[in-house]
C-alpha positions in Angstrom: 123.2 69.1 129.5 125.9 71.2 127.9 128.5 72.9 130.5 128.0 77.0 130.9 130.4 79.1 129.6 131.4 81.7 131.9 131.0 85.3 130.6 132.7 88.2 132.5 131.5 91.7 132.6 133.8 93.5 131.5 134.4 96.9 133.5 137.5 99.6 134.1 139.6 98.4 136.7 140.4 102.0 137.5 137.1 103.3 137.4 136.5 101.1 140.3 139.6 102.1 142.5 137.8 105.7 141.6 134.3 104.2 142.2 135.5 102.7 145.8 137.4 106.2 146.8 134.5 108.4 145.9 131.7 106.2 147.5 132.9 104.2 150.0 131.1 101.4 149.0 133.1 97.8 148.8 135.2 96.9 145.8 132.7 94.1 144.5 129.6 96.2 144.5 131.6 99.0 142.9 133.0 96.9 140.2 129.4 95.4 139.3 127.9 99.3 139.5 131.2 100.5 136.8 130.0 97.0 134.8 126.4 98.0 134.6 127.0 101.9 133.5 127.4 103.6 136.8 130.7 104.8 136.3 131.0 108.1 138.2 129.8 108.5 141.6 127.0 111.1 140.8 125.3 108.1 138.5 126.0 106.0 141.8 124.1 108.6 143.5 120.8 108.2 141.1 121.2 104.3 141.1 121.0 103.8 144.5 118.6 106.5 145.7 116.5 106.9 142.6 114.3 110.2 142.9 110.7 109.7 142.0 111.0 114.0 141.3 113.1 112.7 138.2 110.4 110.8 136.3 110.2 112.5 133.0 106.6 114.4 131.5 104.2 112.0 130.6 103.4 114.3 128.1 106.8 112.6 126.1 105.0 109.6 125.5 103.5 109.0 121.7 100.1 110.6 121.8 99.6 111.0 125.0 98.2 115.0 124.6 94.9 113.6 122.4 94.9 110.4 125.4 94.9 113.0 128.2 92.4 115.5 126.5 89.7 113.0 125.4 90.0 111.8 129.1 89.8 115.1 130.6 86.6 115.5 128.6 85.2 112.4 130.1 86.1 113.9 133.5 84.5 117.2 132.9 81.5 115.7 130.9 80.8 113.2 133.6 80.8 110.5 130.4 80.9 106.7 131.3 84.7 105.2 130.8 85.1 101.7 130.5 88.8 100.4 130.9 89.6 97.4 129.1 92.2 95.1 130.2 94.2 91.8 130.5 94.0 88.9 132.7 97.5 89.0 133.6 99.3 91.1 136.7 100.0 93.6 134.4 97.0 93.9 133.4 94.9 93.4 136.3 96.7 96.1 138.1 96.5 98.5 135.0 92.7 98.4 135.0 92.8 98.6 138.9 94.9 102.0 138.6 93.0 103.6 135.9 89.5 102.6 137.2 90.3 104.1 141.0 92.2 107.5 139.5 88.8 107.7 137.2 86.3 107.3 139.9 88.6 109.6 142.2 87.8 112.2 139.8 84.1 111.6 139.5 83.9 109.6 136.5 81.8 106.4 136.2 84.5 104.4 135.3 83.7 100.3 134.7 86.7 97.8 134.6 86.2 94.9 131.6 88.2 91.6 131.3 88.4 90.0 128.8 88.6 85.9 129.2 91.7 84.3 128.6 90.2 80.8 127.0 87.5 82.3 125.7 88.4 85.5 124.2 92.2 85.2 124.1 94.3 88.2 124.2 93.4 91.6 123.5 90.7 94.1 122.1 88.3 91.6 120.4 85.3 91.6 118.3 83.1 89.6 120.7 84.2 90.6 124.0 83.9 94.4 122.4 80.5 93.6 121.8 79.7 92.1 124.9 81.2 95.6 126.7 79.3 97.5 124.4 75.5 96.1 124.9 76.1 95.4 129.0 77.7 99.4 129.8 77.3 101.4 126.9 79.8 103.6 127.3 81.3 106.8 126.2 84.8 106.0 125.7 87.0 102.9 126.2 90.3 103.5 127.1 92.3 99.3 126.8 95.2 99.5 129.2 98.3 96.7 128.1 96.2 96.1 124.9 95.0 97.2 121.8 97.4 98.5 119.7 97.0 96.1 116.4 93.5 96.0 117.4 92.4 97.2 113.9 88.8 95.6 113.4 87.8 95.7 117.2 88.3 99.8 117.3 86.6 100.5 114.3 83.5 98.7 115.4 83.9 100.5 118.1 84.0 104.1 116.1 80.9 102.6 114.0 78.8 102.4 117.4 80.5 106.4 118.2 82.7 105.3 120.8 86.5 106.8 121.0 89.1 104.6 122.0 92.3 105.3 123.8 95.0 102.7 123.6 97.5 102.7 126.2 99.6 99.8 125.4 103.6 98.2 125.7 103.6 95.6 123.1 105.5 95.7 120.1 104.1 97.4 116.7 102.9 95.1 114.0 101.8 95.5 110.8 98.1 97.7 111.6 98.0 100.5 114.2 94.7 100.8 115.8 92.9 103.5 114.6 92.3 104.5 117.9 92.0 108.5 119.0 95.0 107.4 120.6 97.3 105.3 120.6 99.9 105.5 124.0 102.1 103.1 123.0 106.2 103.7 124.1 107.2 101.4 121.2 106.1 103.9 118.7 108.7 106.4 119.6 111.2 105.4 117.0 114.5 107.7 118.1 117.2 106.7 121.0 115.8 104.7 124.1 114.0 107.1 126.5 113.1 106.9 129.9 110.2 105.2 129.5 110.8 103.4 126.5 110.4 99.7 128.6 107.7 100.3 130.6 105.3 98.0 131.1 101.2 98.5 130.7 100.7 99.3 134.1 103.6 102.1 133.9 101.7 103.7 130.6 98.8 103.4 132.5 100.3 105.7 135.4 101.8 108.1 133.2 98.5 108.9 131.2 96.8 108.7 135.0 100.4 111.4 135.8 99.1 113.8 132.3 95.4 113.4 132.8 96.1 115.2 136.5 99.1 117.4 135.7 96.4 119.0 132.5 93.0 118.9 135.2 94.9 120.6 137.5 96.0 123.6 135.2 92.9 123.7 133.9 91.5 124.2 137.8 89.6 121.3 139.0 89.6 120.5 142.2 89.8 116.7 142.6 92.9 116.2 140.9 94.5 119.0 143.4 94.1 116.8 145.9 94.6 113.3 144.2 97.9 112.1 145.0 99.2 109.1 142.7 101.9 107.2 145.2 99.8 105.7 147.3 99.0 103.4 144.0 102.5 103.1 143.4 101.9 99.4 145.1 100.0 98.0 142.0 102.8 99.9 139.3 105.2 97.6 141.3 103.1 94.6 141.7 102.8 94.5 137.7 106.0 95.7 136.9 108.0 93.5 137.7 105.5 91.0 137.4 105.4 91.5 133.6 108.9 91.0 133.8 110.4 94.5 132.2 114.0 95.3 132.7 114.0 97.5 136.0 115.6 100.3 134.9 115.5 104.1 134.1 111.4 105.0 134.9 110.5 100.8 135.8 113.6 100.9 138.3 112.0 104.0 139.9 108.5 102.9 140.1 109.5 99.3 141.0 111.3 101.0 143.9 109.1 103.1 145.4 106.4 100.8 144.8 108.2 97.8 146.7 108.1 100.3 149.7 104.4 101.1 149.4 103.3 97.4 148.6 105.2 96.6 151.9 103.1 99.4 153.8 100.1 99.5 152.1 96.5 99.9 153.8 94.7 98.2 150.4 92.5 95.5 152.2 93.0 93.9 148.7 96.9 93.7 149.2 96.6 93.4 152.7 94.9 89.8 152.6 97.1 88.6 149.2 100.0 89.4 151.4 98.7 87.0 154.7 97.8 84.7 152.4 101.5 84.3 150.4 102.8 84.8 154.7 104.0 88.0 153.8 104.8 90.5 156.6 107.1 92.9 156.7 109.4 94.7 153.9 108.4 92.9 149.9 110.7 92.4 148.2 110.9 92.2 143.9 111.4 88.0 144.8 108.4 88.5 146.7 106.4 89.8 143.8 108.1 87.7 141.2 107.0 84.5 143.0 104.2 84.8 145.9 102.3 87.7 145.3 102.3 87.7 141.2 101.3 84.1 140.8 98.5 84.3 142.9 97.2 86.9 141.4 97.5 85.3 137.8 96.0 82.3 138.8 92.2 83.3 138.1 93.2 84.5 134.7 95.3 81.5 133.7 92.7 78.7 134.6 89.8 81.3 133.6 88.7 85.1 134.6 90.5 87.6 136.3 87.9 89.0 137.6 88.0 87.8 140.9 91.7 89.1 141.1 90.5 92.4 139.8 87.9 92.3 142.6 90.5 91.8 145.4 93.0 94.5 144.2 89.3 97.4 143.8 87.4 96.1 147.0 87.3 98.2 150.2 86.4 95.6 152.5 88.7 93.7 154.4 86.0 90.7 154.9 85.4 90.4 150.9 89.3 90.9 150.7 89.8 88.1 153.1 87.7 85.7 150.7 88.8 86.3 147.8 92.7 86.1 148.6 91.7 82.8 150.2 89.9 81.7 146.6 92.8 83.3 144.8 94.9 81.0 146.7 93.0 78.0 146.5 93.1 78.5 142.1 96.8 79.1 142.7 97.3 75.7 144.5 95.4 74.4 141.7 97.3 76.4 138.9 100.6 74.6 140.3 99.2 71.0 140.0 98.2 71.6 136.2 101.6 73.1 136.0 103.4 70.6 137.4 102.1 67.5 135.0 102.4 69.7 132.0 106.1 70.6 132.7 106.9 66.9 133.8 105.5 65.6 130.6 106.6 68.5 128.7 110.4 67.6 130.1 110.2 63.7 129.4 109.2 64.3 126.1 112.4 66.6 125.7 114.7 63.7 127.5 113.2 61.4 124.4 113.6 64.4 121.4 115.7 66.8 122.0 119.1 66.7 119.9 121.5 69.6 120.7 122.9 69.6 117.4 119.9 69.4 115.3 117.5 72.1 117.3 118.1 75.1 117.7 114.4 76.3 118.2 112.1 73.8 120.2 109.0 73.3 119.6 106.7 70.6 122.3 102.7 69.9 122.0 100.4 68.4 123.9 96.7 67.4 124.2 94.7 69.6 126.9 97.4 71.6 128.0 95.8 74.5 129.2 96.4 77.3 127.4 97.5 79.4 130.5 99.9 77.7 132.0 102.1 76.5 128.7 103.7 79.4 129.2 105.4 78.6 132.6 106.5 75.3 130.7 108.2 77.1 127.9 110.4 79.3 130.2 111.3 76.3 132.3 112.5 74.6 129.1 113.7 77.6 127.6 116.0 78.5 130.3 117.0 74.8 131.0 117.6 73.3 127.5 119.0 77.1 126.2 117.0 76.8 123.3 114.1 79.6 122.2 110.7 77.4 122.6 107.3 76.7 122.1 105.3 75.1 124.1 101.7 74.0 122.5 98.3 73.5 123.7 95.9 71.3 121.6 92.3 71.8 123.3 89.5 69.2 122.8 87.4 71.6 120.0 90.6 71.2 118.0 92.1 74.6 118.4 95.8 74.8 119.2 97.1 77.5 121.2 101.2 78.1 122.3 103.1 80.6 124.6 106.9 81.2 123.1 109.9 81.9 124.9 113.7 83.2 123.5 116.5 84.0 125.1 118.8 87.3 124.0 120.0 86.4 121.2 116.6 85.2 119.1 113.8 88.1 118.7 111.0 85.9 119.2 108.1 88.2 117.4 110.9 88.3 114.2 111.3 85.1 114.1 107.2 83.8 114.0 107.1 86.3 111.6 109.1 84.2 109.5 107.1 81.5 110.2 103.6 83.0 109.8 102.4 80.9 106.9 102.8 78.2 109.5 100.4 80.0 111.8 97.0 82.0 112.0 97.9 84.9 114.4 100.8 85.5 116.7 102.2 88.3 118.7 104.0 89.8 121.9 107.7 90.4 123.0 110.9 89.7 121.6 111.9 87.6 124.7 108.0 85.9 125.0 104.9 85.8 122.8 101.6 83.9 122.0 100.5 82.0 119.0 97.6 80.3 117.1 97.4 77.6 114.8 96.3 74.3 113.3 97.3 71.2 115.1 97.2 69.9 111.4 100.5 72.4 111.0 102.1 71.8 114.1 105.1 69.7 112.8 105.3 71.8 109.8 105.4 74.6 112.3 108.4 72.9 114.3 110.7 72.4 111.2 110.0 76.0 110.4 110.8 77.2 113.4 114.0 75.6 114.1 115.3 76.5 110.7 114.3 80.1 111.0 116.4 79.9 114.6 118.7 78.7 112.8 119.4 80.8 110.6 119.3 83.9 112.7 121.5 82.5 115.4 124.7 81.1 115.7 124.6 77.8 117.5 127.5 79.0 119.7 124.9 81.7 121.1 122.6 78.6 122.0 125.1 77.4 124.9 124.0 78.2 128.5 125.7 80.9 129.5 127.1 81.4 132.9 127.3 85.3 134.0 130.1 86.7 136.2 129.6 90.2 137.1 132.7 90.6 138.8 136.1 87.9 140.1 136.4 88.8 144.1 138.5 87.1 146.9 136.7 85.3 149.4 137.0 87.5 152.0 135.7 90.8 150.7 131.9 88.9 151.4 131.6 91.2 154.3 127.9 92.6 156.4 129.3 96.2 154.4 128.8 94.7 150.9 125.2 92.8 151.7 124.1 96.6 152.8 125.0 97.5 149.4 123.5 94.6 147.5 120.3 95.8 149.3 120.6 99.4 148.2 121.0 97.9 144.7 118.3 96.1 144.7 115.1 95.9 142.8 116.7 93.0 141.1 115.2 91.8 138.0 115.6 91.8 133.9 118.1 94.3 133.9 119.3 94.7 136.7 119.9 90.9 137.5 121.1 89.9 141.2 125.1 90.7 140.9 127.1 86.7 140.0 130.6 87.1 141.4 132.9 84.5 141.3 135.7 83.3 143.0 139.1 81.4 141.7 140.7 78.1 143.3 138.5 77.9 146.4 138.7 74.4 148.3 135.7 72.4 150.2 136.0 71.9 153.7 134.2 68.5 154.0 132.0 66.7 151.7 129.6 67.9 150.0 125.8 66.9 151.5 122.0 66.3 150.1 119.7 68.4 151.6 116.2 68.7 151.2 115.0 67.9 147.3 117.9 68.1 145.4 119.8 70.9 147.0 124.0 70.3 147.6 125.3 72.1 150.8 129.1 72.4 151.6 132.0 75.4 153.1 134.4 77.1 150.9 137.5 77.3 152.2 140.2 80.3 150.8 143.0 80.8 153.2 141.6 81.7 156.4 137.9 82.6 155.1 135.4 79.8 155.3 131.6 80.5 154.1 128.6 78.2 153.9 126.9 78.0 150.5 123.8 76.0 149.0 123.3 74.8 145.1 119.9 74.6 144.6 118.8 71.6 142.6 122.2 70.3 141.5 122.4 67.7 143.8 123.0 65.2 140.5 125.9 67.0 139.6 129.6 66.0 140.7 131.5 68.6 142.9 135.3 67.8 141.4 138.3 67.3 143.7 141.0 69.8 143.5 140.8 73.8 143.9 137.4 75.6 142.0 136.2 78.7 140.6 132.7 79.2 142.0 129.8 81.1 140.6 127.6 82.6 142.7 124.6 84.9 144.5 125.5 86.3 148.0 122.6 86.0 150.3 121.8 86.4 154.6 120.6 83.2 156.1 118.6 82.9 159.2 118.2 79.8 160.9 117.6 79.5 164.2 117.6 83.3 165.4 121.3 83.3 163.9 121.9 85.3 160.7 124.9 84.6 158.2 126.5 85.2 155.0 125.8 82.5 152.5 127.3 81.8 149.1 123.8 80.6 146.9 125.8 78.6 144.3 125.0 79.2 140.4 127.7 76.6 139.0 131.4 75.6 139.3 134.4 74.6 137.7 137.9 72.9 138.0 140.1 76.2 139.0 142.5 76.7 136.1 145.0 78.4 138.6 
């Protein structure tokens, strides 16, 4: 593997000496706050206590006043609303919002899945139909779906059924012709608050202007329905789905990590015994007990069942289904596991750092929801955008894409879409269909069009530093910081700092897997730290720089300081 080059943020060092007298906080946590944009001590303020009084008027949002009246007319009417989702987190909890704030208001309001093998992605013909004849309903509102959905909507209009879509993907070539479309990626001026938020946020802010409008308008169950105690799920698929937690997603994400950790949802309850979560939850917590377990259904099959533990009332049912939910995760790893291992080993044999620049791996029977685990584990390990491909036994071929900054993903299939038969998604991940017959045709596409868009100096890891500190200054008083910093996530990544011509005390050691445990030594400051699987990698004689996470270990009822080691380097001091 290539070395990382280490990339400083660069920040004011005087704007920190100003940061540190106006707040009081420590030096390091100020100089990654001035790095990030918080550069006086009233945006400090907001970024550390963000106020959920300051979310802006869901109103804002593109089409949200035709979303919120056609909804209060199904409220008023009494009309039948069925909420069509996804089978991921974010979608699963964006049906679960909408369907409760519905039936709070007295609407019949019936969730819909769509299945992920089955019917792929999105507002479809035959899963429309299948909605349609089982719950005729009045109005279909898609929640983290729907906004190409050209054909599926207008079948829907020919049966004289509106359709609201609340979506968060990027715009392609068709907008649904929908009687809304709540999209924040149609807003073409200067980012706003909510211009990243994911489905399940659109989803609370048309649940937000469907009760601000019935509540001018005098109706009595939205006076007393209160939206926070659902902030849980807007957290759960947040930062699940993986958008940068800031502006609007930091706030929900924040105030949703403390109702997740509280809440009296049986549903929640049992997922969190099951993951052996008690006590405060945390964005890791999300990112990697609570969110996989509740994608698990949907990536081996339905979602239903998760969408059943997050509605149900009863702690029994609850109790089962986390248990089953469990079970399908145990089983979602497994799959996982051989795919990425022979995903990886076909990489070891393949891959040329000089001649690919996008990467492009198939296989027979990969299942089409879990490819996309594999693609961010070689994406992120091989710094190359990447495609990982699933060729099922009917013949279809289905892959999951992942890019890193400097490639827009959705751009660059588009460049390749005589290759394929219907892609879509993000500019960091997206989904794909083709024929296996054009799969290697596909992978020389590809890693032209990469090339061409990117320099292959952007395609070496990258190493971030957020800020250079001494030793000493990680102290209790900047951990109390870090926490009041925190939801950590895309955008708002756990701080690196780094330190210069540190010194091992003792040998490095092998513990566990492949994890490398040893003391930094710097003058009279010694700390423990851990490298997670880099137990192959040499640890140089001589004085380092260090790259690394700060973290509070308990073992054995005694709680310390840790340095959680990113990479390291022969010291150039």
């Amino acid at each position: 593997m290539e070395t990382a080059i280490w990339e400083e943020t660069p920040c004011d060092a005087d704007t920190v000496k100003e940061l540190v007298a106006a707040t009081g906080l420590p030096r390091p946590a100020c100089a990654v706050l001035a790095a990030r944009g918080q550069t006086s001590a009233a945006a400090v303020d907001r970024w550390l206590q963000p106020r959920l009084s300051a979310l802006s008027d869901p109103l804002d949002l593109p089409d949200m006043l035709p979303a919120v009246e056609r909804l209060a007319q199904a409220v008023t009417r009494r009309e039948r609303v069925l909420v069509y989702g996804d089978y991921d987190v974010d979608g699963i909890t964006s049906t679960a919002l909408l369907v409760t704030v519905l039936r709070e208001l007295g609407t019949t309001a019936i969730p819909f899945l769509p299945h992920r093998v089955d019917d792929g992605y999105g507002l479809g013909i035959e899963p429309l139909e299948r909605a349609l004849a089982e719950h005729d309903p009045h109005c279909i509102v898609t929640v983290d779906c729907g906004t190409g959905s050209v054909a599926a909507v207008e079948r829907a209009q020919q049966a004289g059924v509106d359709v609201v879509v609340t979506d968060h993907h990027q715009i392609g070539a068709e907008l649904a012709p929908a009687r809304a479309v709540v999209n924040p990626k149609r807003a073409a001026a200067a980012p706003r608050p909510w211009s990243d938020l994911a489905g399940v946020g659109v989803a609370f802010k048309l649940a937000h202007g469907l009760l601000k409008t019935l509540r001018l308008a005098g109706q009595p169950a939205a006076n007393q329905l209160d939206l926070r105690p659902h902030l849980d799920w807007v957290a759960l698929g947040t930062i699940a789905d993986m958008v940068p937690l800031q502006a609007e997603n930091r706030m929900l994400a924040r105030y949703g990590l403390e109702q997740l950790s509280q809440t009296a949802k049986a549903g929640l309850v049992a997922l969190k015994s099951v993951a052996g979560l008690d006590g405060a939850v945390t964005a890791y917590h999300v990112g990697f007990l609570l969110g996989p377990r509740l994608n698990a259904a949907g990536r081996l099959g339905t979602a239903q069942e998760a969408l059943d533990l997050l509605l149900t009332e009863d702690p029994a049912q609850a109790a089962r289904a986390a248990t089953c939910l469990n079970e399908a995760n145990k089983e979602r790893q497994e799959v996982e596991r051989r795919i990425v291992t022979t995903a990886l080993q076909w990489m070891e044999k393949h891959f040329d750092p000089d001649r690919d620049y996008g990467v492009v791996v198939a296989g027979d029977d990969w299942h089409p929801g879990v490819i996309g685990i594999a693609a961010s584990r070689i994406c992120a390990q091989y710094a190359r955008p990447t495609v990982v491909i699933g060729i099922a036994p009917d013949g279809t071929a289905r892959g999951s894409a992942r890019s890193l900054a400097p490639f827009d993903m959705v751009a660059g299939l588009r460049d390749c879409s005589d290759s394929l038969l219907t892609f879509g998604g993000h500019a960091m991940a997206a989904g794909l269909q083709l024929d296996p017959a054009r799969i290697d045709t596909f992978r020389e596409r590809f890693n032209d069009t990469v090339r061409a868009r990117v320099d292959r100096s952007a395609l070496r890891p990258r190493q971030p530093v957020d800020a250079w500190v001494a030793l000493d200054e990680m102290e209790w008083p900047l951990w109390e910081a870090l926490e009041r910093m925190a939801p950590f996530g895309l955008g708002n990544t756990k701080p690196v700092w780094a330190v210069r011509g540190v010194r091992l005390l003792g040998t490095p050691r092998t513990v566990g897997q492949n994890h490398l445990k040893f003391t930094v030594l710097d003058g009279n400051t010694q700390l423990d730290a851990i490298a997670f699987n880099k137990a192959d990698r040499t640890v140089p004689d001589g004085p380092l720089d260090i790259a690394f996470q700060l973290n509070a270990n308990t073992y054995r009822g005694r709680t310390q300081l840790q340095l959680v080691v990113q990479d390291w380097r022969l010291s150039t001091l």
